[in-house]
N, CA, C and O atoms as CSV, one atom per row, in Angstrom:
chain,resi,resn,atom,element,x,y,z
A,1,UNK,N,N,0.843,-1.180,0.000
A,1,UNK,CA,C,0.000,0.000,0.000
A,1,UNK,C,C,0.883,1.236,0.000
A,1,UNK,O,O,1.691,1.307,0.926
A,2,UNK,N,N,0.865,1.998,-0.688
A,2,UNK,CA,C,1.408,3.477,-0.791
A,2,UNK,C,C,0.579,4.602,-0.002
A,2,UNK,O,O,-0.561,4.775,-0.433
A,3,UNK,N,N,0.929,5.306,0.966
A,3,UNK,CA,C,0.271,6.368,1.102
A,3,UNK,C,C,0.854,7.735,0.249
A,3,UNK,O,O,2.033,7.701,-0.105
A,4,UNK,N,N,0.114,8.810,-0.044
A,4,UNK,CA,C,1.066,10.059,-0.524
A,4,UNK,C,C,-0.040,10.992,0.465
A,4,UNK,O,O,-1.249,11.080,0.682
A,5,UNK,N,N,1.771,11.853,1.056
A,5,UNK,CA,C,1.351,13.042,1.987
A,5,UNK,C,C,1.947,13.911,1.826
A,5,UNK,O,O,2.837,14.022,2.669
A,6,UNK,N,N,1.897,15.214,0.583
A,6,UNK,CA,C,2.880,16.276,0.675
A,6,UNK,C,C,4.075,15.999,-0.518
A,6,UNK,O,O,5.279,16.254,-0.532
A,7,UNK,N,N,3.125,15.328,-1.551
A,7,UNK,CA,C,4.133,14.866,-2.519
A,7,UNK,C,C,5.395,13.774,-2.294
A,7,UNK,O,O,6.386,13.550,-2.989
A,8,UNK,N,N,4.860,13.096,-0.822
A,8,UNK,CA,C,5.926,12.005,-0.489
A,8,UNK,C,C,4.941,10.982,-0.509
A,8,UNK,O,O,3.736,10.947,-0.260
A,9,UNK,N,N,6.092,9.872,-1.006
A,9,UNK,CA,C,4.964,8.619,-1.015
A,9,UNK,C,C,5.706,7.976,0.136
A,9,UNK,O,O,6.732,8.385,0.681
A,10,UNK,N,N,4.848,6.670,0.459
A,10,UNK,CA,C,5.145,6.099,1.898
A,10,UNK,C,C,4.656,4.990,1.680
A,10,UNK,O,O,3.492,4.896,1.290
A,11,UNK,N,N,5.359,4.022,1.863
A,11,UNK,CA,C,4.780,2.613,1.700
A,11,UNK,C,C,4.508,2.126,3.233
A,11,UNK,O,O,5.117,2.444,4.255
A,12,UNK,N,N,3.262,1.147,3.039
A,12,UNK,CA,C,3.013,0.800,4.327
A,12,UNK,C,C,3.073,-0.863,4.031
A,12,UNK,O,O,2.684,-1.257,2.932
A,13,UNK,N,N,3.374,-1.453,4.638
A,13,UNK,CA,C,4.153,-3.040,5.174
A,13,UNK,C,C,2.423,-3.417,5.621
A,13,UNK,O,O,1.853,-2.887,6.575
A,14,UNK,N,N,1.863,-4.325,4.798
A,14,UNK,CA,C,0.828,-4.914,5.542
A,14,UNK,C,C,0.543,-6.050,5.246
A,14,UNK,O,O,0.336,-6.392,4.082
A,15,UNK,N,N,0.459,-7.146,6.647
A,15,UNK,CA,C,0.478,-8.723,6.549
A,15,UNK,C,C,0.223,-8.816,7.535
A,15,UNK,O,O,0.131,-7.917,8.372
A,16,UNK,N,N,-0.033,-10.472,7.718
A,16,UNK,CA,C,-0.739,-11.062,8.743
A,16,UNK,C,C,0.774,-11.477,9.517
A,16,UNK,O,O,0.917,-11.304,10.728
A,17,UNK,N,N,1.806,-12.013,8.692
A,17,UNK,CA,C,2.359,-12.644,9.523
A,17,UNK,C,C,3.726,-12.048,9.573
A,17,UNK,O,O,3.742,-10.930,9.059
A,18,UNK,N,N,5.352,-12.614,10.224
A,18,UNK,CA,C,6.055,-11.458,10.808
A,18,UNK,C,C,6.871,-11.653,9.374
A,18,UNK,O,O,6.776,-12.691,8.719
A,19,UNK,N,N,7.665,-10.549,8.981
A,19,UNK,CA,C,8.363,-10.195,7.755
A,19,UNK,C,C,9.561,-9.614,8.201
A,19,UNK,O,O,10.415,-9.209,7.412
A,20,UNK,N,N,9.681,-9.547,9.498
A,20,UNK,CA,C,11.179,-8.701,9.325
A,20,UNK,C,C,11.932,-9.720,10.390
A,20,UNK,O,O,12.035,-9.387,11.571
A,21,UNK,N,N,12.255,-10.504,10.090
A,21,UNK,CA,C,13.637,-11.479,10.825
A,21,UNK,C,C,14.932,-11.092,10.779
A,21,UNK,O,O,15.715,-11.227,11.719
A,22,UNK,N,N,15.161,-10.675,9.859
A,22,UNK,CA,C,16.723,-10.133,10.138
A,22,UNK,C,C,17.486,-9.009,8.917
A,22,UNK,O,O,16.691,-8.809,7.999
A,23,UNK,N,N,18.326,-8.538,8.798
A,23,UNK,CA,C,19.064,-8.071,7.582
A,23,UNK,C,C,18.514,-8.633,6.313
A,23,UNK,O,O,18.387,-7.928,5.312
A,24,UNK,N,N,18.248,-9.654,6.338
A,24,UNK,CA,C,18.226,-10.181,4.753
A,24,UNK,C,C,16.648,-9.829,4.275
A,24,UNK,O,O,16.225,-9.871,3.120
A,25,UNK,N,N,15.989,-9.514,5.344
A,25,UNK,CA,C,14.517,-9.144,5.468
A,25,UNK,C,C,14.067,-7.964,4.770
A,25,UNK,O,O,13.297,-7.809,3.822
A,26,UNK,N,N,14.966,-6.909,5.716
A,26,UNK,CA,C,15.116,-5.432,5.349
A,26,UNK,C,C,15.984,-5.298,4.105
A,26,UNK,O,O,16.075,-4.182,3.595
A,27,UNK,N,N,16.448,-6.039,3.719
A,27,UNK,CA,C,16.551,-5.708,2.344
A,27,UNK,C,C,15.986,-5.975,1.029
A,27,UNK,O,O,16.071,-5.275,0.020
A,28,UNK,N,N,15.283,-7.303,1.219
A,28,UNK,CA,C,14.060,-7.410,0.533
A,28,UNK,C,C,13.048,-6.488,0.461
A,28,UNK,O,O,12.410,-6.356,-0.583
A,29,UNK,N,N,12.694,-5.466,1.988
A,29,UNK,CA,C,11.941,-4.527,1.710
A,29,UNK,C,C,12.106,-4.163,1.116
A,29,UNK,O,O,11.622,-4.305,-0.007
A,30,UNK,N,N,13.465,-2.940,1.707
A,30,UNK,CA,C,13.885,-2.141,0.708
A,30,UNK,C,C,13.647,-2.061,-0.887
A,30,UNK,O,O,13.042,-1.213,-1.544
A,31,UNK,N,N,14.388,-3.336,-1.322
A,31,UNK,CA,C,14.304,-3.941,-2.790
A,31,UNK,C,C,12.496,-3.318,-3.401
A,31,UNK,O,O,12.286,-2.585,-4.367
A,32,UNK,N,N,11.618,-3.826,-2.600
A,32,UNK,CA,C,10.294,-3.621,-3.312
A,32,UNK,C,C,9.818,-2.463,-3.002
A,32,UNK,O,O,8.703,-2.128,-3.400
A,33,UNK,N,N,10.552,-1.697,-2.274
A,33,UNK,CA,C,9.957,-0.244,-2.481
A,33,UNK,C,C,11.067,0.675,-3.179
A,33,UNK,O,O,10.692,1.768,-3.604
A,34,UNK,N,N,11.813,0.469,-3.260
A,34,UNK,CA,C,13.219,1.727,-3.468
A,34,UNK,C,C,12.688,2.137,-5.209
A,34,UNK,O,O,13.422,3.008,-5.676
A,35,UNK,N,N,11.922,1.812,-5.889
A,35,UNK,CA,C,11.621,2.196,-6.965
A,35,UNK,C,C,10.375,3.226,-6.905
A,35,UNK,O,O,9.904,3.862,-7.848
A,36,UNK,N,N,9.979,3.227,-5.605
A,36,UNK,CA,C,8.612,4.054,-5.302
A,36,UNK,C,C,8.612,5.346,-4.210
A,36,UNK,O,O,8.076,6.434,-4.000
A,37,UNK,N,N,9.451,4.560,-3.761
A,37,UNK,CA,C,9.483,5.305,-2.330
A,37,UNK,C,C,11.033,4.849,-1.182
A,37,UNK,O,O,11.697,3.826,-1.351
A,38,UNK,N,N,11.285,5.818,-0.163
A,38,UNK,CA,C,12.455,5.289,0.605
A,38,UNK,C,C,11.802,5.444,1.465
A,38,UNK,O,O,12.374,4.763,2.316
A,39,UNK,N,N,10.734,5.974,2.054
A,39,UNK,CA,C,9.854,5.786,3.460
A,39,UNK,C,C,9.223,4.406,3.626
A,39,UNK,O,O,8.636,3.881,2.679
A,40,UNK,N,N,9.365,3.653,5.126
A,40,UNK,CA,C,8.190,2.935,5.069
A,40,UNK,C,C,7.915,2.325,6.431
A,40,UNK,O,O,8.711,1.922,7.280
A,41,UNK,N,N,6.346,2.365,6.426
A,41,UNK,CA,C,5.616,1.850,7.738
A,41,UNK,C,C,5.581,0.449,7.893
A,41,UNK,O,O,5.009,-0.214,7.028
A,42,UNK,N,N,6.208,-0.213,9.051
A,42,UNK,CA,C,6.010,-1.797,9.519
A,42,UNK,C,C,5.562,-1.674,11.164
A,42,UNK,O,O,5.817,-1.031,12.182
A,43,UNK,N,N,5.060,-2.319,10.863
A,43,UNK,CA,C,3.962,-3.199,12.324
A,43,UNK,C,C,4.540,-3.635,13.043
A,43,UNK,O,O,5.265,-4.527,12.603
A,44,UNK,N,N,4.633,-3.382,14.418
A,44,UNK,CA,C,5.282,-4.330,15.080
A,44,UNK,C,C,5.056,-5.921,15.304
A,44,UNK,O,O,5.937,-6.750,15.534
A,45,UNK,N,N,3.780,-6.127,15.193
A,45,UNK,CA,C,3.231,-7.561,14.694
A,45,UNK,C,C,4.014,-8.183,13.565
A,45,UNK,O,O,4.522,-9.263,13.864
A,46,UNK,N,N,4.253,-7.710,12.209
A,46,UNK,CA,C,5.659,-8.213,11.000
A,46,UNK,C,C,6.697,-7.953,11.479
A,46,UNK,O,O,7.460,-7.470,10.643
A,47,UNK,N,N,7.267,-8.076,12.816
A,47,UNK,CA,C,8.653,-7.860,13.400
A,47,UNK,C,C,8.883,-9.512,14.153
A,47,UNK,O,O,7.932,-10.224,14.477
A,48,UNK,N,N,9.756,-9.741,14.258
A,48,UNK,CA,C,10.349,-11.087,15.348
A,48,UNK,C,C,9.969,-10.376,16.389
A,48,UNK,O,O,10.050,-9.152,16.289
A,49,UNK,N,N,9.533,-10.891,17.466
A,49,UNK,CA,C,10.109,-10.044,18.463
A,49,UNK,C,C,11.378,-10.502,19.226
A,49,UNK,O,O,11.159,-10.429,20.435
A,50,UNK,N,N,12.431,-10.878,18.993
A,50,UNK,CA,C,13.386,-11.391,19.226
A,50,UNK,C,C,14.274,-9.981,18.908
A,50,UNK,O,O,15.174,-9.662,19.686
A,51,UNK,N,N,14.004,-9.261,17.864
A,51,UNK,CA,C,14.413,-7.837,17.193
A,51,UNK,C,C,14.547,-7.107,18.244
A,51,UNK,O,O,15.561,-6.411,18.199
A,52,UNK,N,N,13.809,-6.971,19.344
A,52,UNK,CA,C,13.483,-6.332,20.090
A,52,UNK,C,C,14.166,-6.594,21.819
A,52,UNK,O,O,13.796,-6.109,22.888
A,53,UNK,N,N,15.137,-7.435,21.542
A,53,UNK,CA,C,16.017,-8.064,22.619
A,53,UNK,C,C,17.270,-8.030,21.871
A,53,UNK,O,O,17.838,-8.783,21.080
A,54,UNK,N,N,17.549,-6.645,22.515
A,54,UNK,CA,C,19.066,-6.078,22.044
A,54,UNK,C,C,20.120,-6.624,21.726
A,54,UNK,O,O,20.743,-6.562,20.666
A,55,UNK,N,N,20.437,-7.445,23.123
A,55,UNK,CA,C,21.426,-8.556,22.877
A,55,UNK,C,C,21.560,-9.180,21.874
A,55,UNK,O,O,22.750,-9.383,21.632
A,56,UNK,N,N,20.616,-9.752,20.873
A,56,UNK,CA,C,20.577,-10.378,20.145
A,56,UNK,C,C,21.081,-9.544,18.922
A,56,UNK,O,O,21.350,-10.287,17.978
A,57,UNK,N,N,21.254,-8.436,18.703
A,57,UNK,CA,C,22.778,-7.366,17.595
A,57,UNK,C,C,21.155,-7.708,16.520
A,57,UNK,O,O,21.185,-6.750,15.747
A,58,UNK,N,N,20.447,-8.173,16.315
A,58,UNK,CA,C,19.439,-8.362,15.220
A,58,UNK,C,C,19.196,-6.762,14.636
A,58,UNK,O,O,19.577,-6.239,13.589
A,59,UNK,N,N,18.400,-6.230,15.771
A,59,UNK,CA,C,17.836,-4.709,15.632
A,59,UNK,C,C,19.084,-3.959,14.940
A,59,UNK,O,O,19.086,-3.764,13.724
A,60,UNK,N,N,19.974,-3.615,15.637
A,60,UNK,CA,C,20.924,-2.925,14.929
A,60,UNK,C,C,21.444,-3.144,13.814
A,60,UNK,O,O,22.012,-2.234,13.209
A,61,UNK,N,N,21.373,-4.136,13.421
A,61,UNK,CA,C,21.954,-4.712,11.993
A,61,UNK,C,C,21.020,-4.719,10.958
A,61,UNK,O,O,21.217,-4.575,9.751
A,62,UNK,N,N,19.798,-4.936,11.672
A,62,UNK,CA,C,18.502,-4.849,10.434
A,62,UNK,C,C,18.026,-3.177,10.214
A,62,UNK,O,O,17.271,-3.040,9.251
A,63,UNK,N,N,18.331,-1.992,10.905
A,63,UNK,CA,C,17.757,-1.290,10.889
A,63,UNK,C,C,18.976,-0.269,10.608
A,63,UNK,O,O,18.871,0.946,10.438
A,64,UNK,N,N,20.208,-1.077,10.598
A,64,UNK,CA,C,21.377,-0.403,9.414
A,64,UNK,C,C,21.431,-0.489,8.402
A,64,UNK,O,O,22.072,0.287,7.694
A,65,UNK,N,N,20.635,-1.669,7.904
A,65,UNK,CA,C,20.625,-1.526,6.260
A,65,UNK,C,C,19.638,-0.551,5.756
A,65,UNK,O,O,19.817,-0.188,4.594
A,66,UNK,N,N,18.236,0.141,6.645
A,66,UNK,CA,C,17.375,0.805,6.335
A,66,UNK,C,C,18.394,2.229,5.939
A,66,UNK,O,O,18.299,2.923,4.927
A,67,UNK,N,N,19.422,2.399,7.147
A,67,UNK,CA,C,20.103,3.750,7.304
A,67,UNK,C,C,20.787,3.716,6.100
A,67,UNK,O,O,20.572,4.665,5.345
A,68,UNK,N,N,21.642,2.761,5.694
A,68,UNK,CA,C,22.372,2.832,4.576
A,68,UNK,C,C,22.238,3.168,3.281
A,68,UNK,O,O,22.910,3.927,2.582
A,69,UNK,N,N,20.794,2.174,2.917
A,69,UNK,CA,C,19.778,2.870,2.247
A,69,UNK,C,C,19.137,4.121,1.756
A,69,UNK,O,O,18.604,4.411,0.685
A,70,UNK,N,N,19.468,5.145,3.482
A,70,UNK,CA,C,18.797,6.066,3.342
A,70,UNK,C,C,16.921,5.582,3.142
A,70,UNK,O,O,16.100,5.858,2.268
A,71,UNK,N,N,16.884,5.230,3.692
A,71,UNK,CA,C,15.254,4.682,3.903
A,71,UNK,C,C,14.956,5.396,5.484
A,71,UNK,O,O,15.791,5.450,6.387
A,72,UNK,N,N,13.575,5.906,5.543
A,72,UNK,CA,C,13.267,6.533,6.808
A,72,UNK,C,C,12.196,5.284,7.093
A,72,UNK,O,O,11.555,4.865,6.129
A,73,UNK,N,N,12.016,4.746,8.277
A,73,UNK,CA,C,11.099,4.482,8.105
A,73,UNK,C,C,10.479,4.570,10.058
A,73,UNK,O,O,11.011,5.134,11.015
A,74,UNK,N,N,8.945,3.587,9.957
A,74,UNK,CA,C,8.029,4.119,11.314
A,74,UNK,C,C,7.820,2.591,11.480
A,74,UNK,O,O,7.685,1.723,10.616
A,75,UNK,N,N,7.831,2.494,13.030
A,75,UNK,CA,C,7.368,0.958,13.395
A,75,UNK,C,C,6.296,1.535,14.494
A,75,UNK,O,O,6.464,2.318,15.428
A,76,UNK,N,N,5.204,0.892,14.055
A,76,UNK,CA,C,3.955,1.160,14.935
A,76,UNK,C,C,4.029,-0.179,16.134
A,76,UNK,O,O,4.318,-1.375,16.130
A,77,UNK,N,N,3.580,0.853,17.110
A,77,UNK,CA,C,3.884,-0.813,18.097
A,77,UNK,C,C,3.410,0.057,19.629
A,77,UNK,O,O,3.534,1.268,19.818
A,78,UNK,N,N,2.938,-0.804,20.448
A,78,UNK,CA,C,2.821,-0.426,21.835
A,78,UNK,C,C,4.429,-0.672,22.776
A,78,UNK,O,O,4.395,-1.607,23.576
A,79,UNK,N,N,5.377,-0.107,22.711
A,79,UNK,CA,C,6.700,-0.450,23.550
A,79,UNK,C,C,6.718,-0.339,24.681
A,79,UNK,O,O,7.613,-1.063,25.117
A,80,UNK,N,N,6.294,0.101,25.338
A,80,UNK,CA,C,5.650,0.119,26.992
A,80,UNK,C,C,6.025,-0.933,27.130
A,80,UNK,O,O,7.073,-0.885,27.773
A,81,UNK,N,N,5.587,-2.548,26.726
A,81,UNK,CA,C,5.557,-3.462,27.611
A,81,UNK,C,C,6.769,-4.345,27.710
A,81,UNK,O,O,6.954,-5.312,28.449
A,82,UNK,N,N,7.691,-3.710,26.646
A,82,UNK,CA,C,9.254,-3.851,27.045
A,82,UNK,C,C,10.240,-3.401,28.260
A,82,UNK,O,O,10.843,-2.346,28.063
A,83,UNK,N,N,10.413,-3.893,29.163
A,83,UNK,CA,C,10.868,-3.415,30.187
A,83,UNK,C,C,12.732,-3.119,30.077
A,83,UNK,O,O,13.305,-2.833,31.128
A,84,UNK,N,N,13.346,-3.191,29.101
A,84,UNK,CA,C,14.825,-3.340,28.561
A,84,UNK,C,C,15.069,-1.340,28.969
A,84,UNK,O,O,14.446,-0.457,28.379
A,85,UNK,N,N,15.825,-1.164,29.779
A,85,UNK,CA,C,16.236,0.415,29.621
A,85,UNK,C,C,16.643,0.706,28.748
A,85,UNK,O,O,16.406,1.777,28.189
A,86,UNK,N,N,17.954,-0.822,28.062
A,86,UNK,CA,C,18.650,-0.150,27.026
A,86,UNK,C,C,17.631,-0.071,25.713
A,86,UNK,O,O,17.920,0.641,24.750
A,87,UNK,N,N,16.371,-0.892,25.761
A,87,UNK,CA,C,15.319,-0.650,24.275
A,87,UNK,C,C,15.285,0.748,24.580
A,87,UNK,O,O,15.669,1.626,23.807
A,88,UNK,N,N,14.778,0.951,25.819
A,88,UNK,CA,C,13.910,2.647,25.979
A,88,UNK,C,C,15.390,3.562,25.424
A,88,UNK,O,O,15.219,4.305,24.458
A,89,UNK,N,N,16.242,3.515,25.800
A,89,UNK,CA,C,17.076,4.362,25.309
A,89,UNK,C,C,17.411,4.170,24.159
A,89,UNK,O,O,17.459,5.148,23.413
A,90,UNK,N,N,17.712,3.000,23.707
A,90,UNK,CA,C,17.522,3.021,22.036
A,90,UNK,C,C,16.764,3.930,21.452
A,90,UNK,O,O,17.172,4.914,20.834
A,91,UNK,N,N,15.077,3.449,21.733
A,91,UNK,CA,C,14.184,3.972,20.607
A,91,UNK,C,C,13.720,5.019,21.003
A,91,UNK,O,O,12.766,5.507,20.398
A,92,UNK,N,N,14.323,5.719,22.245
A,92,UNK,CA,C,14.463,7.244,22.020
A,92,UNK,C,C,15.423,8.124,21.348
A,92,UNK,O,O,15.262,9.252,20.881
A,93,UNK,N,N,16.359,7.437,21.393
A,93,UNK,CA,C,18.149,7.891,20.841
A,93,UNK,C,C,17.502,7.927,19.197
A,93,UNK,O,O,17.769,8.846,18.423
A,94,UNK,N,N,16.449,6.541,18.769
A,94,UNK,CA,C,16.254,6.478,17.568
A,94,UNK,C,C,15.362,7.636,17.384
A,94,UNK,O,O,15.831,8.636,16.841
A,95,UNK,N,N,14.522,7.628,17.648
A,95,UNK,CA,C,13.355,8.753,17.671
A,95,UNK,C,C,13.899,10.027,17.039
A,95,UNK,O,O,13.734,10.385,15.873
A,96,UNK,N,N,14.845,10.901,18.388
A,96,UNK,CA,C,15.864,11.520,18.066
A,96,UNK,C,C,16.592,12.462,16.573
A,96,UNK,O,O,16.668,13.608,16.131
A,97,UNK,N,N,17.033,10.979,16.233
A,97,UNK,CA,C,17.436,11.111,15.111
A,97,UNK,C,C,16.433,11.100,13.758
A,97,UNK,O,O,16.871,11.801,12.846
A,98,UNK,N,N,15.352,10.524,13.523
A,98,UNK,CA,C,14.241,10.935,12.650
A,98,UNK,C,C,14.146,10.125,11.321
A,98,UNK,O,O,13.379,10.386,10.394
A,99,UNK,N,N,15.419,8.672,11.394
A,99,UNK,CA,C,15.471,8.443,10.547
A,99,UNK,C,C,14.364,6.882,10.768
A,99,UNK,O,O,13.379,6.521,10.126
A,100,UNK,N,N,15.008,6.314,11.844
A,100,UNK,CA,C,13.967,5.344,12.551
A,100,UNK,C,C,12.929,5.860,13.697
A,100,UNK,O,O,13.401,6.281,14.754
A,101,UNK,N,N,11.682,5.834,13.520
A,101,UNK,CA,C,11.166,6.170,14.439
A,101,UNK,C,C,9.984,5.289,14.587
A,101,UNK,O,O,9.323,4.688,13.740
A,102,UNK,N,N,9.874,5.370,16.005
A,102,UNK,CA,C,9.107,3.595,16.752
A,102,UNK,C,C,7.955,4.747,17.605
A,102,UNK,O,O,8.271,5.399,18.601
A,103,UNK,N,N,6.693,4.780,16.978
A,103,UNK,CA,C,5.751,5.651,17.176
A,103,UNK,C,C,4.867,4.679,17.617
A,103,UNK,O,O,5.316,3.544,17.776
A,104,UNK,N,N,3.295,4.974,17.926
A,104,UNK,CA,C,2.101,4.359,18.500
A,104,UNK,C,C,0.791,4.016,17.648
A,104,UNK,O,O,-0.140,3.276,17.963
A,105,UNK,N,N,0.991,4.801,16.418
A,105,UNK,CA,C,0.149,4.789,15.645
A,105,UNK,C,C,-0.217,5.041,14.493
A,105,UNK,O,O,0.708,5.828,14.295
A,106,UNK,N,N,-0.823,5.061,13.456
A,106,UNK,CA,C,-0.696,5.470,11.560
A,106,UNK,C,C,-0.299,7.012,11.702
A,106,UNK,O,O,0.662,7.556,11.158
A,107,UNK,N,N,-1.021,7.462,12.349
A,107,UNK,CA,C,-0.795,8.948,12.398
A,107,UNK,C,C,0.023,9.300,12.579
A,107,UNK,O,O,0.660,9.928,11.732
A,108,UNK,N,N,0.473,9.065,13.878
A,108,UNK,CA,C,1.906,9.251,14.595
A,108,UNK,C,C,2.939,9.030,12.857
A,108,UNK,O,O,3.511,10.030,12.422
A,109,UNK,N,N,2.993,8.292,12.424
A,109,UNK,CA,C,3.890,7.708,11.546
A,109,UNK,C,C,3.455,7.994,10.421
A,109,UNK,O,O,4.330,7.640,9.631
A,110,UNK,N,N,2.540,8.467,9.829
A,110,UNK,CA,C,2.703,9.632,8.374
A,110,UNK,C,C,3.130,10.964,8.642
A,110,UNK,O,O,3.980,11.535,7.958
A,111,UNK,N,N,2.557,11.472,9.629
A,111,UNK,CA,C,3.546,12.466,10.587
A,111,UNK,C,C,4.744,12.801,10.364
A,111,UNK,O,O,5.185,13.795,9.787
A,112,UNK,N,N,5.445,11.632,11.009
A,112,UNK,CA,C,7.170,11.344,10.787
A,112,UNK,C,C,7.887,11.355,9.644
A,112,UNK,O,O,8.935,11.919,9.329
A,113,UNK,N,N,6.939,10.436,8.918
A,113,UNK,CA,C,7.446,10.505,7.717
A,113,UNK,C,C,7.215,11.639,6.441
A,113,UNK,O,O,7.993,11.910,5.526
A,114,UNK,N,N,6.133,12.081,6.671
A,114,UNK,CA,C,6.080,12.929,5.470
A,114,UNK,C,C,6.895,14.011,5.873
A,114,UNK,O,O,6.954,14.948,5.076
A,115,UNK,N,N,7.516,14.097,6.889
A,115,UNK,CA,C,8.769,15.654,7.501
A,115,UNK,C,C,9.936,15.365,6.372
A,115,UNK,O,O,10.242,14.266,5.910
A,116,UNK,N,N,10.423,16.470,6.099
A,116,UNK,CA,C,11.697,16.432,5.491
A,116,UNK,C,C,12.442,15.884,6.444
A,116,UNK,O,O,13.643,15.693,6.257
């Protein structure tokens, strides 16, 4: 699905089941949007949640190929119920920066993305 907001298009990630396991994942995204768009919305539901347990170097490595890319993209998700300080400081550190940002909702995340 493409959204356009402001002459930016935005692809949105939508499935039942999880799509982003690792590096090799995020670049398959990439691959099917980089002809349309470098923004894009994923679910935290199409995530491992294993991604989401730092230790495991997954997150950082999958969400460096987005950077490398130059891909912005929004992960909708309730994070509250992660209790990891170092997540919370992550995905504020990420936030931050504007290139990954781990928001609450569609809005929240056309928001984000349609910003320069």
């Amino acid at each position: 699905m493409n959204i356009q907001i402001n002459k930016e298009s935005i692809a949105e990630l939508i499935s039942d089941k999880i799509e982003l396991n690792n590096a090799q994942d995020a670049l398959d995204l990439i691959g099917k949007c980089v002809s349309k768009t470098n923004r894009l919305i994923i679910h935290e539901k199409n995530i491992n949640p294993y991604f989401f347990d730092l230790k495991t170097g997954v997150a950082g490595e999958t969400l460096q190929k987005f950077v490398n890319y130059y891909f912005r993209i929004a992960i909708i998700g309730d994070f509250s119920k992660y209790q990891s300080n170092i997540l919370k400081d992550f995905i504020y550190e990420s936030n931050k920066q504007g290139e990954i940002n781990f928001v609450q909702s569609l809005e929240e995340a056309k928001e984000k993305l349609s910003k320069q």
